[in-house]
gemmi code that builds the backbone of each chain (N, CA, C; Angstrom):
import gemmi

chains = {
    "A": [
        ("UNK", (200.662, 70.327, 144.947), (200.904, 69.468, 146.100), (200.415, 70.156, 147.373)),
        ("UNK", (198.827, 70.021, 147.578), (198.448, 70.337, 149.077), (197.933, 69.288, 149.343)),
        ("UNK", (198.055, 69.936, 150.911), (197.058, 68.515, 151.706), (196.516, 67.657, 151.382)),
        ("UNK", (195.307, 68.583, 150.385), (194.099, 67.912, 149.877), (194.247, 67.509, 148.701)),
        ("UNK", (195.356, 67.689, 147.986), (195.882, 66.664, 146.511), (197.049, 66.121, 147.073)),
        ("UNK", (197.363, 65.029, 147.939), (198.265, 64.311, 148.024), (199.055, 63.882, 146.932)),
        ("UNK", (200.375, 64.051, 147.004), (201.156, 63.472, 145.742), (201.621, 61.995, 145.846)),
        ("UNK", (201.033, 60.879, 145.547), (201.410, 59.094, 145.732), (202.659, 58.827, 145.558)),
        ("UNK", (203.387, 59.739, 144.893), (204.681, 58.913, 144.789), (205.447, 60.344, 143.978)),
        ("UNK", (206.943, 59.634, 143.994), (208.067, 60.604, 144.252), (208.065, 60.919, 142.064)),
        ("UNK", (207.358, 59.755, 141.668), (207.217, 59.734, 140.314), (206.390, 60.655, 139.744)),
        ("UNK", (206.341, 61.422, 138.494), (205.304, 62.187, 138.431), (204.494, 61.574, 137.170)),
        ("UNK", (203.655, 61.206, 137.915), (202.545, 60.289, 136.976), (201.771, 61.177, 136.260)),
        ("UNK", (201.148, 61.162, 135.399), (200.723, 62.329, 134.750), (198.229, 61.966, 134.878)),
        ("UNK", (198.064, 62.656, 135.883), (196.717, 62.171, 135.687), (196.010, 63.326, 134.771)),
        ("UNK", (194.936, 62.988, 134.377), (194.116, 63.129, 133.470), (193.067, 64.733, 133.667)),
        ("UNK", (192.924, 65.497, 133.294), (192.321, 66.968, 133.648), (191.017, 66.887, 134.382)),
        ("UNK", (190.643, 65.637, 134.666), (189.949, 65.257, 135.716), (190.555, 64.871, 137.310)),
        ("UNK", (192.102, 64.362, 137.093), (192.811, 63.741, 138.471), (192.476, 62.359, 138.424)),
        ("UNK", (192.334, 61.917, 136.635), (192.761, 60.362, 136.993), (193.000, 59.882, 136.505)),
        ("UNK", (194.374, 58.875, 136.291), (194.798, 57.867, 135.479), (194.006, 56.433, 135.433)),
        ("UNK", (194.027, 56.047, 134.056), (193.610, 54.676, 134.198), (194.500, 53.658, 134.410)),
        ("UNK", (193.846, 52.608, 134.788), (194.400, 51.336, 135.415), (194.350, 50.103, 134.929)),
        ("UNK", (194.696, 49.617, 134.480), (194.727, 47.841, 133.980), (195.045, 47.095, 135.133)),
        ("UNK", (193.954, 46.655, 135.124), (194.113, 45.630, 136.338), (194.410, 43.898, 135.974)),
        ("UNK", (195.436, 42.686, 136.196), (195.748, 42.018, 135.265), (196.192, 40.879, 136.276)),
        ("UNK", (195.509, 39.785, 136.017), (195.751, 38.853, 136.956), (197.656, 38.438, 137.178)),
        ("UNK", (197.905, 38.509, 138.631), (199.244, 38.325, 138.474), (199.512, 36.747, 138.048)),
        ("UNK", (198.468, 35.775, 138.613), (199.031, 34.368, 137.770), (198.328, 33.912, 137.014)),
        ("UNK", (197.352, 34.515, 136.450), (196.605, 33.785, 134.793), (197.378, 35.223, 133.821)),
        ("UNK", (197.718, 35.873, 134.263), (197.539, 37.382, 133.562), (196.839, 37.617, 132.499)),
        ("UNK", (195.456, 36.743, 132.852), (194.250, 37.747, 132.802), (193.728, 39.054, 132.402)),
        ("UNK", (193.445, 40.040, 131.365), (192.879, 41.187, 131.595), (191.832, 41.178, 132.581)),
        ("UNK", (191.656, 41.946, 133.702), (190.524, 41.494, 134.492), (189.623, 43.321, 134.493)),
        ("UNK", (190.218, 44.314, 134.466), (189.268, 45.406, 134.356), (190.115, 46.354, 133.770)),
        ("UNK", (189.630, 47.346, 133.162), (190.251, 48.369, 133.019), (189.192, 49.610, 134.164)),
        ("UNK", (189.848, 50.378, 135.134), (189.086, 51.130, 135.571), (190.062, 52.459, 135.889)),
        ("UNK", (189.973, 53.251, 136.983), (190.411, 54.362, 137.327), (190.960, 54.948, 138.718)),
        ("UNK", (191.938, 55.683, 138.811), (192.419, 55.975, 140.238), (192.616, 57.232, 140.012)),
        ("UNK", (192.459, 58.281, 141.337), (192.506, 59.516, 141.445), (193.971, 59.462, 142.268)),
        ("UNK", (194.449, 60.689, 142.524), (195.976, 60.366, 143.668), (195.572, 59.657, 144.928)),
        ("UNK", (194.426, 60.029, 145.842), (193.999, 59.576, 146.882), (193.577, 57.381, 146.573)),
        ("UNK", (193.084, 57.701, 145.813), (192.987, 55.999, 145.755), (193.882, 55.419, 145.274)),
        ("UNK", (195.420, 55.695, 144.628), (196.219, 55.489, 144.292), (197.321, 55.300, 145.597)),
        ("UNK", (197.256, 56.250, 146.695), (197.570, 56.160, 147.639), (197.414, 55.022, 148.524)),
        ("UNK", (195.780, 54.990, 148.547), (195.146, 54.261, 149.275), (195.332, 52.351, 149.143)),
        ("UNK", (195.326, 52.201, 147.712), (195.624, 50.842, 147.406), (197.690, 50.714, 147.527)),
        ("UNK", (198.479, 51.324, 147.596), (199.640, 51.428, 148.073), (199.970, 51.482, 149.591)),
        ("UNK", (198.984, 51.977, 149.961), (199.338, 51.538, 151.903), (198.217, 50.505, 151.791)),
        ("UNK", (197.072, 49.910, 151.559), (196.808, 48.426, 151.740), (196.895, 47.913, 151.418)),
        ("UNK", (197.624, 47.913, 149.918), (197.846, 46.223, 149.379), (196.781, 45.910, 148.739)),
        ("UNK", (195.282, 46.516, 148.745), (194.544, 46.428, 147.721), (193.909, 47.149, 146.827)),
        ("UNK", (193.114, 47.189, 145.971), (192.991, 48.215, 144.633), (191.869, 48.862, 145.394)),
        ("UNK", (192.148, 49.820, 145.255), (191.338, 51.220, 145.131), (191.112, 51.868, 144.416)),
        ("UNK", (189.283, 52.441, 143.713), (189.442, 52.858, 142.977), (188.665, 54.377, 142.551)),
        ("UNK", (188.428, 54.620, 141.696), (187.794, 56.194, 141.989), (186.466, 55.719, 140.603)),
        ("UNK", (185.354, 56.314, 141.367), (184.353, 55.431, 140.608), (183.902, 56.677, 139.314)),
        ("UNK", (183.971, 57.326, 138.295), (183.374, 58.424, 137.431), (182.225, 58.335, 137.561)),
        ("UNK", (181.086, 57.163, 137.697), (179.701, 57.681, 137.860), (178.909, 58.484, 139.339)),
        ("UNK", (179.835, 57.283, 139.613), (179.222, 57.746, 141.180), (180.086, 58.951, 142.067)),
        ("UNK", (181.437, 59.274, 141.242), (181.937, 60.031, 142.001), (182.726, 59.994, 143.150)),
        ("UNK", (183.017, 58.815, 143.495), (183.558, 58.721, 144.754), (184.455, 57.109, 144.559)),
        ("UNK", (185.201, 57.428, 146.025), (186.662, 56.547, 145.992), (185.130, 55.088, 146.002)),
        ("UNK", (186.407, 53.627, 145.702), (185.642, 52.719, 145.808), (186.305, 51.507, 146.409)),
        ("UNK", (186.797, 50.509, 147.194), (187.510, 50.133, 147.695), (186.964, 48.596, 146.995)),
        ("UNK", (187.852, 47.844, 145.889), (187.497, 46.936, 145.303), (186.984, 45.720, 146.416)),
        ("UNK", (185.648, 45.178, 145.945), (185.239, 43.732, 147.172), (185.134, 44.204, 148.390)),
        ("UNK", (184.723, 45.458, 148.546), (184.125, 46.122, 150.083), (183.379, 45.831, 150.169)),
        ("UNK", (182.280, 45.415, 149.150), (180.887, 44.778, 149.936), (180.826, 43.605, 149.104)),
        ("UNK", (181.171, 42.932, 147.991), (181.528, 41.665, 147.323), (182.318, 40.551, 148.235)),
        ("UNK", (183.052, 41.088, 148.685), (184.601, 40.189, 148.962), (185.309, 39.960, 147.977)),
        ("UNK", (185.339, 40.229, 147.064), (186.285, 39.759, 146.016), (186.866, 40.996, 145.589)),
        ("UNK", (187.813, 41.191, 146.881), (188.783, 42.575, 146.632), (190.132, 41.674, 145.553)),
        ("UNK", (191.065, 42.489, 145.753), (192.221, 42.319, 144.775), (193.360, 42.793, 145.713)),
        ("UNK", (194.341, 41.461, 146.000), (195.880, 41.889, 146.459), (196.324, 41.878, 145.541)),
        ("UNK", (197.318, 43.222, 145.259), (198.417, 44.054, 144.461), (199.541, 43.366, 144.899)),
        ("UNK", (200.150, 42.847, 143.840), (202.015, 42.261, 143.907), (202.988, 43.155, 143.194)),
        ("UNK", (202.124, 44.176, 142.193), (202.799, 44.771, 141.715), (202.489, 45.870, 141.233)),
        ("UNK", (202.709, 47.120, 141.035), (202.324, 48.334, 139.870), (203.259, 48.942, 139.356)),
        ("UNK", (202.777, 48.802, 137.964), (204.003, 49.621, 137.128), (202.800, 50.562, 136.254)),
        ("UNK", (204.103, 51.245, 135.507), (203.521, 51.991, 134.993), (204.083, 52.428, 133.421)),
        ("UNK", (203.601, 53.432, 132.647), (204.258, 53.051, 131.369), (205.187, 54.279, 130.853)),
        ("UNK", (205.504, 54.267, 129.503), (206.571, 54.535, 129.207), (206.253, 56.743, 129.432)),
        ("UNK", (204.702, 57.010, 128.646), (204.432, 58.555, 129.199), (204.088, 58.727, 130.937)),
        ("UNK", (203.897, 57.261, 131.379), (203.728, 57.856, 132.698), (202.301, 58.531, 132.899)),
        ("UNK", (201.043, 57.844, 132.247), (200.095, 58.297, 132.181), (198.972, 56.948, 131.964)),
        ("UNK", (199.483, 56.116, 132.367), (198.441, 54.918, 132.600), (199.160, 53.921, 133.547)),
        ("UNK", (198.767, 53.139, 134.443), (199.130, 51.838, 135.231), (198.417, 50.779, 134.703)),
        ("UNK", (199.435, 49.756, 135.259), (199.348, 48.479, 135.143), (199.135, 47.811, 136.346)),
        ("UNK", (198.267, 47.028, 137.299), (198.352, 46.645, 138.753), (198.203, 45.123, 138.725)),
        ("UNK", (198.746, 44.513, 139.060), (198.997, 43.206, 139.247), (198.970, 42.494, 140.235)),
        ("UNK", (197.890, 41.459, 140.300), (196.857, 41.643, 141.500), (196.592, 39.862, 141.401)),
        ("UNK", (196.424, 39.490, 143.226), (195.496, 37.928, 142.973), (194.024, 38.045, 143.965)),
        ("UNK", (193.484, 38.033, 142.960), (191.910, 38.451, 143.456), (191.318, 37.354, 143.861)),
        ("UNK", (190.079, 37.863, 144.953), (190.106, 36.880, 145.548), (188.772, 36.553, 145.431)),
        ("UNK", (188.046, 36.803, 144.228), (187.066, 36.130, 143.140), (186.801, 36.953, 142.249)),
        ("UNK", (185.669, 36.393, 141.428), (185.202, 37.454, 139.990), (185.329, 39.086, 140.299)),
        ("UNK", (186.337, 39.377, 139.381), (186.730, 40.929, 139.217), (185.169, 41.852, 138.860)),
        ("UNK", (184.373, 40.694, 137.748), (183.662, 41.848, 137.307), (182.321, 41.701, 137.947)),
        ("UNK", (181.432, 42.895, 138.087), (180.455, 42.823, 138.690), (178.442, 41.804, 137.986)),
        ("UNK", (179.214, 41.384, 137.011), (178.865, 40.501, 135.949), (178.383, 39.133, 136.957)),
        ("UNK", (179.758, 38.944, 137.975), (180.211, 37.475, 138.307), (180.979, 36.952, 137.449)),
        ("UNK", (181.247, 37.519, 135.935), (182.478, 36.900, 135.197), (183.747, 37.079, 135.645)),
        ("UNK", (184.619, 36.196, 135.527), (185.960, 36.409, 136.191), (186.975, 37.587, 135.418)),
        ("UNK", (186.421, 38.250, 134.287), (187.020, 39.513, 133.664), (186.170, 40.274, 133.183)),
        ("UNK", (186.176, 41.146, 133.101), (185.055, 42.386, 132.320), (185.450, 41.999, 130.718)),
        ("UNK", (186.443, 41.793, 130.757), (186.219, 41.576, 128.977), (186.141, 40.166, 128.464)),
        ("UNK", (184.916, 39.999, 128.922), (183.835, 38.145, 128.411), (183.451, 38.414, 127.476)),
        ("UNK", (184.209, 39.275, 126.303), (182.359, 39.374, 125.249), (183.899, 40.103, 124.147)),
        ("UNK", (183.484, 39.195, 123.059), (183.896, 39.734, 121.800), (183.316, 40.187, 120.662)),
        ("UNK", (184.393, 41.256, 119.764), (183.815, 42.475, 119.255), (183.931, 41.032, 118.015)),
        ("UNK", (182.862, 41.182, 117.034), (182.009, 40.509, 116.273), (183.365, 40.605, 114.596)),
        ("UNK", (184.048, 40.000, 114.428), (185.182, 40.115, 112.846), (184.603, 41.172, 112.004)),
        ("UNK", (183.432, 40.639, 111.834), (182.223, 41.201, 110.424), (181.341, 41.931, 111.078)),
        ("UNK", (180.868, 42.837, 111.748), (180.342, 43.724, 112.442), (179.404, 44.204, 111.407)),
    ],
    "B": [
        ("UNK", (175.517, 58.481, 112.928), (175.604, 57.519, 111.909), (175.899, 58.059, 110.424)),
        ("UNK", (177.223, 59.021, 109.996), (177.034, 59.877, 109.115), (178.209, 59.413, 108.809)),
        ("UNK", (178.510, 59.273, 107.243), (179.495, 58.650, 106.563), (180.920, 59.095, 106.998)),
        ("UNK", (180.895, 60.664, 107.945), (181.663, 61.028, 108.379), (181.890, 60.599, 109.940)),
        ("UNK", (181.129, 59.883, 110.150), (181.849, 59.512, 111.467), (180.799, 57.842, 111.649)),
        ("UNK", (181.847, 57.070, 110.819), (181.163, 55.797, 110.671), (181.086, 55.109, 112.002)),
        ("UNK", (179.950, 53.934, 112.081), (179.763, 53.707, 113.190), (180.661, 52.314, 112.858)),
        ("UNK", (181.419, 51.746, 113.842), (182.666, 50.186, 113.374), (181.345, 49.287, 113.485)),
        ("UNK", (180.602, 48.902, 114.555), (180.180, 47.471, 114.783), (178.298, 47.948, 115.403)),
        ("UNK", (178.046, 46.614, 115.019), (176.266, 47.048, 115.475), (176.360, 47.170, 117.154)),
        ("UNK", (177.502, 46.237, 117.972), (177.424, 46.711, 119.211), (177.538, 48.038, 119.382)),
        ("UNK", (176.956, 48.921, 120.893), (177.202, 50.411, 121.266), (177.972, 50.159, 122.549)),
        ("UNK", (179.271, 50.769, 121.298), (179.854, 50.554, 122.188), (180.183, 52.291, 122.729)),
        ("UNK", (180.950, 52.393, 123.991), (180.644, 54.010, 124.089), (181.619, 54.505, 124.066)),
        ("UNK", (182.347, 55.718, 123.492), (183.128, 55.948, 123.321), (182.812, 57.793, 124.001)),
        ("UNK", (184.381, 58.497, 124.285), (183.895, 59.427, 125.542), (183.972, 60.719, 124.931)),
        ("UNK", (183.237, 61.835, 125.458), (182.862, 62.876, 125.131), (184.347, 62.915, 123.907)),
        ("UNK", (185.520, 63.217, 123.400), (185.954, 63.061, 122.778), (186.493, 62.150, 121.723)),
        ("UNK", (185.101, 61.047, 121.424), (184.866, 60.456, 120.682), (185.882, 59.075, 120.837)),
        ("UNK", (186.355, 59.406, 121.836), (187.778, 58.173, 121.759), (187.320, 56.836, 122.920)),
        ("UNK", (188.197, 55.599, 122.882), (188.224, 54.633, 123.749), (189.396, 53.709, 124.165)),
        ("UNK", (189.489, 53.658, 125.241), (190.587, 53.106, 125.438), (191.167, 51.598, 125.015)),
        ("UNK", (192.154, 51.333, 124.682), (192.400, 50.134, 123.878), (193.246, 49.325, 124.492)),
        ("UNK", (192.608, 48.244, 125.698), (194.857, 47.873, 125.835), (195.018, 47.026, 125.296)),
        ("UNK", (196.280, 46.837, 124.690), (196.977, 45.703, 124.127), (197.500, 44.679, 124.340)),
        ("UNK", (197.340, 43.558, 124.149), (197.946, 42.250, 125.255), (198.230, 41.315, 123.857)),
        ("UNK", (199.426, 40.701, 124.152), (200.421, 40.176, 123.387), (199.936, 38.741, 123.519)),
        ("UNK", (198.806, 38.472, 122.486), (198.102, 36.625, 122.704), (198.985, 35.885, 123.150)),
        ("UNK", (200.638, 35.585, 122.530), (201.188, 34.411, 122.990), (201.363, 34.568, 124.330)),
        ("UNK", (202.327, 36.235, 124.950), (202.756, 35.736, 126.341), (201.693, 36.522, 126.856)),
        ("UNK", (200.488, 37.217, 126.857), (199.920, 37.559, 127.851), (200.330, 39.151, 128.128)),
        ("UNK", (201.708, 39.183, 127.896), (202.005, 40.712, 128.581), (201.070, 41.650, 128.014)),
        ("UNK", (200.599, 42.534, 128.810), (200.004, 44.277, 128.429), (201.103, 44.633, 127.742)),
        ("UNK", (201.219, 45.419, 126.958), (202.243, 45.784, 125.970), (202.041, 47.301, 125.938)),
        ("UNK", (200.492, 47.883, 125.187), (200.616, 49.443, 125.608), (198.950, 49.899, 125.822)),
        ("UNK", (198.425, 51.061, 126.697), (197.142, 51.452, 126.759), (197.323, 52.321, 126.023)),
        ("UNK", (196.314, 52.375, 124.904), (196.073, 53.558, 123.610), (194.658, 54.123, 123.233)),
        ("UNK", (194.440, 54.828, 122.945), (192.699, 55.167, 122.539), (192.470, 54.968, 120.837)),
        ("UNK", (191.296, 54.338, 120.900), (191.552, 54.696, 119.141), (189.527, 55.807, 119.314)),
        ("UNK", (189.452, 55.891, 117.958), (188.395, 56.885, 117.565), (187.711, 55.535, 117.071)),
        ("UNK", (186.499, 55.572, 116.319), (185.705, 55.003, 115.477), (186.230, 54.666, 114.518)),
        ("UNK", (186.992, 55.436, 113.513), (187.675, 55.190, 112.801), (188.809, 54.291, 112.763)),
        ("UNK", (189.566, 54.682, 114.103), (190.911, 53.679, 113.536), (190.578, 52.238, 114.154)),
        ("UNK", (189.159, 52.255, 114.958), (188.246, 50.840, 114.951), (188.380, 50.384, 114.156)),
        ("UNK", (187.843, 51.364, 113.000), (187.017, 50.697, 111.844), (188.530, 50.043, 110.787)),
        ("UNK", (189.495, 51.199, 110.984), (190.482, 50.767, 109.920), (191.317, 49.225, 110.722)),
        ("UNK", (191.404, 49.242, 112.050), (191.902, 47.871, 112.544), (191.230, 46.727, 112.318)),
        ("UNK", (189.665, 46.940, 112.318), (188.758, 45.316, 111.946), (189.091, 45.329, 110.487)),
        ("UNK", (189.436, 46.097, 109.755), (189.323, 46.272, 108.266), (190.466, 45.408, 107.661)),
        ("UNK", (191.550, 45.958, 108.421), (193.200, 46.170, 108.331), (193.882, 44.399, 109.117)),
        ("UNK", (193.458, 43.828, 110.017), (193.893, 43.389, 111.099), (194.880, 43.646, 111.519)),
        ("UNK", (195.505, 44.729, 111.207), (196.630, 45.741, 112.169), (195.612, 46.456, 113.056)),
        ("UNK", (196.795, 47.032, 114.476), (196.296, 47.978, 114.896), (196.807, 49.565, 114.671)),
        ("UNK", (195.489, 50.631, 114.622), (195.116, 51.731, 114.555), (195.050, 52.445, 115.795)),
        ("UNK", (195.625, 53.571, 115.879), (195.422, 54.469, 116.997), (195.000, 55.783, 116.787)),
        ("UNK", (193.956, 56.517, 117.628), (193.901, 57.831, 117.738), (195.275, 58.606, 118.636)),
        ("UNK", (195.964, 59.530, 117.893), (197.105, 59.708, 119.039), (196.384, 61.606, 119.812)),
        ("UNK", (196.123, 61.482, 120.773), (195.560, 62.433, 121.624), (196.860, 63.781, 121.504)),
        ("UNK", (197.725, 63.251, 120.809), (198.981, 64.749, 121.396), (198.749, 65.180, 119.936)),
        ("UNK", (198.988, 64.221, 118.701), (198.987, 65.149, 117.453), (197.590, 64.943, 116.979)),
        ("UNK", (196.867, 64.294, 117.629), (195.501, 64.383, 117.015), (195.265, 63.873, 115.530)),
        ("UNK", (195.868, 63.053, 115.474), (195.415, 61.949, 114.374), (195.244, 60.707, 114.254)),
        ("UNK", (195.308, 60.151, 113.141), (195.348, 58.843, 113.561), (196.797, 57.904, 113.041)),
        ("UNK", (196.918, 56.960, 113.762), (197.968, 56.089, 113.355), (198.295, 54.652, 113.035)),
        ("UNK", (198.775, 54.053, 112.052), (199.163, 52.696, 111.762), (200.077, 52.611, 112.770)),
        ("UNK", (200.028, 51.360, 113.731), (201.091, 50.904, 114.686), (201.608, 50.308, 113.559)),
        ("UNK", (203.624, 50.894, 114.035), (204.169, 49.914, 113.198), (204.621, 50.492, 111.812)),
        ("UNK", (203.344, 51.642, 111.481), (203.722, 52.370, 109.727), (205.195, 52.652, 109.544)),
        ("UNK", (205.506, 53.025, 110.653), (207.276, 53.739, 109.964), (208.242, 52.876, 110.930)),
        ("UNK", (208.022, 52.288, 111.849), (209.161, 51.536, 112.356), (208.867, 49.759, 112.045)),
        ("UNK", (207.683, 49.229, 111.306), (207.402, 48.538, 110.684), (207.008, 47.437, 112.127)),
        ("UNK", (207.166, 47.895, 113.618), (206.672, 47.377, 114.725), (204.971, 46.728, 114.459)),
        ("UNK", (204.070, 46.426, 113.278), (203.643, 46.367, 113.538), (202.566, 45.293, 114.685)),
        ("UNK", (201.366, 45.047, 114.782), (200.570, 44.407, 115.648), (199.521, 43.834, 115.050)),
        ("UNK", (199.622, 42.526, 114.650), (198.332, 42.038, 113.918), (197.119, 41.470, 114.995)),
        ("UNK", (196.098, 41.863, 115.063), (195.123, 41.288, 115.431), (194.421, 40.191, 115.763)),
        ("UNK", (194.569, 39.370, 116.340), (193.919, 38.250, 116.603), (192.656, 38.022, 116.917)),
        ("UNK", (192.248, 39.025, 117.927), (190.568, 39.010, 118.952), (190.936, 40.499, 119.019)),
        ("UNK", (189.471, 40.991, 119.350), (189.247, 41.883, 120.162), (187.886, 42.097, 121.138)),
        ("UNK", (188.443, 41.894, 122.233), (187.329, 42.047, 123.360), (186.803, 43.757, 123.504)),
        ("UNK", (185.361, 43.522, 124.587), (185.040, 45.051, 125.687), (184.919, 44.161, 126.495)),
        ("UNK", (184.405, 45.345, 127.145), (184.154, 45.171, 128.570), (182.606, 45.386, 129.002)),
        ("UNK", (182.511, 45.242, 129.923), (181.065, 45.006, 130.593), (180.210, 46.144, 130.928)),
        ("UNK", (181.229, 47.362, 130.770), (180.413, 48.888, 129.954), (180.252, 49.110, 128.719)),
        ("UNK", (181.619, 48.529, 127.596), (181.375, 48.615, 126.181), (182.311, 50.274, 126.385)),
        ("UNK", (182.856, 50.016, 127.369), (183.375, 51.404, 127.426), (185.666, 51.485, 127.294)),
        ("UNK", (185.553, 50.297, 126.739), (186.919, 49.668, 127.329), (187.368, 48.147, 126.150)),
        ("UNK", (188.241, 48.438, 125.191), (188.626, 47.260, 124.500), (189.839, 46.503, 124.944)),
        ("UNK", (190.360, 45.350, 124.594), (191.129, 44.594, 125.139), (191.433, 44.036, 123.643)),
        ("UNK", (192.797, 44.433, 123.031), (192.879, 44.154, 121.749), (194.159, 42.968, 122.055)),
        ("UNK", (194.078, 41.739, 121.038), (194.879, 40.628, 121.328), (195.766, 40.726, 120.510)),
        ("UNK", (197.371, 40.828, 120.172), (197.961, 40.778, 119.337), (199.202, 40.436, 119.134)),
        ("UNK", (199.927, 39.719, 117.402), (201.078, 39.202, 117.719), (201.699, 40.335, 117.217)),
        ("UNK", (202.870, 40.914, 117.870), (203.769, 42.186, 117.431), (204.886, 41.666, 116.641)),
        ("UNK", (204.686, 42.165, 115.851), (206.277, 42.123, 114.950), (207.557, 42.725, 115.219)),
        ("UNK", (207.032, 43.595, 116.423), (208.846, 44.419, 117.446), (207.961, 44.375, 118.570)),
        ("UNK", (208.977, 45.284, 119.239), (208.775, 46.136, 120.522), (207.285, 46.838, 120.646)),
        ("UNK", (206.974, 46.863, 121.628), (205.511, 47.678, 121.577), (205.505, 49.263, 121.617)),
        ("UNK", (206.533, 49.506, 122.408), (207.016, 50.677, 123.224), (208.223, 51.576, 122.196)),
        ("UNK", (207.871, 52.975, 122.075), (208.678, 53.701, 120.985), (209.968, 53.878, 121.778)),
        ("UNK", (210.605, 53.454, 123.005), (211.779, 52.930, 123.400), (212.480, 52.173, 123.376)),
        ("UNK", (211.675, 51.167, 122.251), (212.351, 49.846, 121.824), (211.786, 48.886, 123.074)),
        ("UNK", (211.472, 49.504, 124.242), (211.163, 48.123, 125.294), (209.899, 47.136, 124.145)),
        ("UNK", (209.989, 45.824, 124.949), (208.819, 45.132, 124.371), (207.409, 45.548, 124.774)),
        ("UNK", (207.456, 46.166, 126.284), (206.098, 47.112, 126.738), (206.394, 48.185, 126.839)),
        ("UNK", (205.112, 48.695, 127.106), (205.319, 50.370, 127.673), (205.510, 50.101, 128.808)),
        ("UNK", (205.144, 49.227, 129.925), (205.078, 49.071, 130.775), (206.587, 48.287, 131.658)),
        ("UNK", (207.250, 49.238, 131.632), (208.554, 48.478, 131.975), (208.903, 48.981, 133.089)),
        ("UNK", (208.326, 49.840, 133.815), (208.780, 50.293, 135.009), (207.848, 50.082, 136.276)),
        ("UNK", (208.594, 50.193, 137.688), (207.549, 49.739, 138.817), (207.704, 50.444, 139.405)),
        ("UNK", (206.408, 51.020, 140.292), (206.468, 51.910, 140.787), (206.947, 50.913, 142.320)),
        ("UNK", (207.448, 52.413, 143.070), (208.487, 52.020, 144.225), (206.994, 51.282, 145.625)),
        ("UNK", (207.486, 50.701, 146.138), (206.593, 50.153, 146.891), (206.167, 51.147, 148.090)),
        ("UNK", (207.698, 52.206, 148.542), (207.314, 52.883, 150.037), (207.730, 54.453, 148.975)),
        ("UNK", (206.977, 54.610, 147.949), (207.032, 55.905, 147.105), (207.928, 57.005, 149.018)),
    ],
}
model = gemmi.Model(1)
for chain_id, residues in chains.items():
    chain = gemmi.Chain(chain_id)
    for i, (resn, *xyz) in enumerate(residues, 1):
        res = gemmi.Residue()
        res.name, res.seqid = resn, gemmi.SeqId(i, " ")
        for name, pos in zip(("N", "CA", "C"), xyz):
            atom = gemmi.Atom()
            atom.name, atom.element = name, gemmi.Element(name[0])
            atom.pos, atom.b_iso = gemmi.Position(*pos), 0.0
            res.add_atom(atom)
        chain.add_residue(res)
    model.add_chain(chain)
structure = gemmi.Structure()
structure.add_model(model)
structure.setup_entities()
């Protein structure tokens, strides 16, 4: 707990040997799967004082502030979290297509019975 | 592509430097997320096989029948990715609780709003 690793909450969430838990992001009124992605403590923070998802990008390396240049950010109604305390759940009414597709969920596409 | 580390489906799908992928679970009738789990290739392969679900468990490092000993299990309905192929979305009707606390999710707790 320094400066520069802010601790988000009084809970001890358990992030990942990188500094990040994943996130299910889940429509609060279709409840929707709409992404699975990632938060570091700082963007975890960050979507808790605005009300919208923030996220921490692994390719690019850096925080990402959902629909910053889309518009189709995501208001948070809710986050929980689970029973190890090592993944979230965020519950959200977005305010268009989650995925960068233009589909309204990242998971449009099914895995094949008979593969 | 070696009999020892079978490939599940002709999609590529990607699975991460420790061979694993994340799986969440969502309960077809009501929608709820129930639990985020990783499986390997394998317990892919044994869930399309099986229509139960299979898990890689990251603490004992094996694999697992949801359900084998508390008979909780999770039959299969669909299974989605996502728009990396990096991320499944498994649909299922549970026969218990999802959560080895007996909750119906893992996800039963909220985080505080002013942490």
């Amino acid at each position: 707990m320094t400066p520069n690793h802010p601790h988000p909450t009084a809970i001890s969430l358990k992030f990942d040997p990188n500094g990040l838990i994943p996130a299910i992001v889940q429509d609060a009124a279709t409840k929707d799967v709409l992404t699975l992605a990632y938060m570091n403590a700082e963007s975890l923070q960050k979507t808790i004082q605005t009300g919208e998802t923030w996220f921490y990008s692994r390719s690019r390396q850096e925080l990402w502030h959902k629909g910053g240049t889309s518009g189709n950010t995501q208001k948070v109604t809710e986050i929980r979290y689970d029973c190890d305390a090592d993944a979230l759940l965020v519950l959200v009414q977005p305010a268009g297509p989650a995925c960068h597709t233009g589909a309204q969920s990242c998971f449009y596409r099914t895995l094949p019975e008979n593969p």
